[in-house]
C-alpha positions in Angstrom: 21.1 -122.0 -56.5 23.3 -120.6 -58.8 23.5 -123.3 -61.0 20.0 -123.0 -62.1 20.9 -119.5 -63.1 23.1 -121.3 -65.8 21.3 -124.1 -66.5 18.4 -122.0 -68.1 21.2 -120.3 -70.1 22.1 -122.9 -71.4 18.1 -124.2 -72.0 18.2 -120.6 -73.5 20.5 -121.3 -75.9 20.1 -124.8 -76.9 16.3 -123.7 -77.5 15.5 -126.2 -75.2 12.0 -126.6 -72.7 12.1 -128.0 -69.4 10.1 -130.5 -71.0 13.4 -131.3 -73.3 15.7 -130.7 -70.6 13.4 -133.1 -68.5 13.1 -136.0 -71.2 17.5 -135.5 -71.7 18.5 -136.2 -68.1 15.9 -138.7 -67.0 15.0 -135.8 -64.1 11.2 -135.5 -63.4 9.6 -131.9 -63.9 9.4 -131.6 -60.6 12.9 -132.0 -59.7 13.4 -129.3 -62.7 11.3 -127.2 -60.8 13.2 -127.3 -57.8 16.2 -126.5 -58.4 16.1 -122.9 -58.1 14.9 -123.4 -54.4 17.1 -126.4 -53.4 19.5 -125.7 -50.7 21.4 -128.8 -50.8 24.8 -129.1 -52.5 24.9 -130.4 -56.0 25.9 -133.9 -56.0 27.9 -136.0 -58.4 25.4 -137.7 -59.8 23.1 -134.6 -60.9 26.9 -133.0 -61.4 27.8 -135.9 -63.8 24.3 -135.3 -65.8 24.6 -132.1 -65.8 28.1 -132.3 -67.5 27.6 -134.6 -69.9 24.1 -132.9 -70.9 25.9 -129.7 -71.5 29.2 -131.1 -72.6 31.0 -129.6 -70.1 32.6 -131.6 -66.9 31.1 -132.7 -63.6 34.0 -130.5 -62.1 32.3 -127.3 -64.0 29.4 -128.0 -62.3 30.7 -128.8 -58.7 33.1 -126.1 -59.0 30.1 -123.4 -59.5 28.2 -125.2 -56.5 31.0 -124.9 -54.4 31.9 -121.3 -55.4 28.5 -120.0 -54.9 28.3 -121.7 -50.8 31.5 -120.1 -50.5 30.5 -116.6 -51.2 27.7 -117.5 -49.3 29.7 -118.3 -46.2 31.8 -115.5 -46.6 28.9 -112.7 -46.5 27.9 -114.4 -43.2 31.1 -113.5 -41.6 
């Protein structure tokens, strides 16, 4: 997903691990992990996390999800 793309920017420049970014938002290594491969929209909740984690809004973060399945859609056309 796209999102991933930006949150290990941001990992990137916060210095952070996925062990840090892991022990912040209460997500399991695992769902870390995943992100990059998971095909299913990014909900509010991870959205929220995501935002306040970042200090940026839940919008941001839906906004890019929703963005990215759009382009998607369109290059199917």
């Amino acid at each position: 997903m796209v999102y991933s793309h930006f949150i290990l920017e941001q990992l990137e420049l916060r210095e952070w691990t996925q062990q840090d970014f892991a022990e912040i938002t209460g997500f399991t290594q695992t769902h870390i992990s995943e992100l990059p491969h998971d095909n299913t929209p990014l909900g509010f909740d991870t959205a929220s996390i995501l935002g306040k984690v970042f200090e940026t809004s839940t919008d941001y973060w839906l906004n890019l999800d929703q963005g990215y399945r759009l382009w998607i859609w369109q290059q199917s056309i």
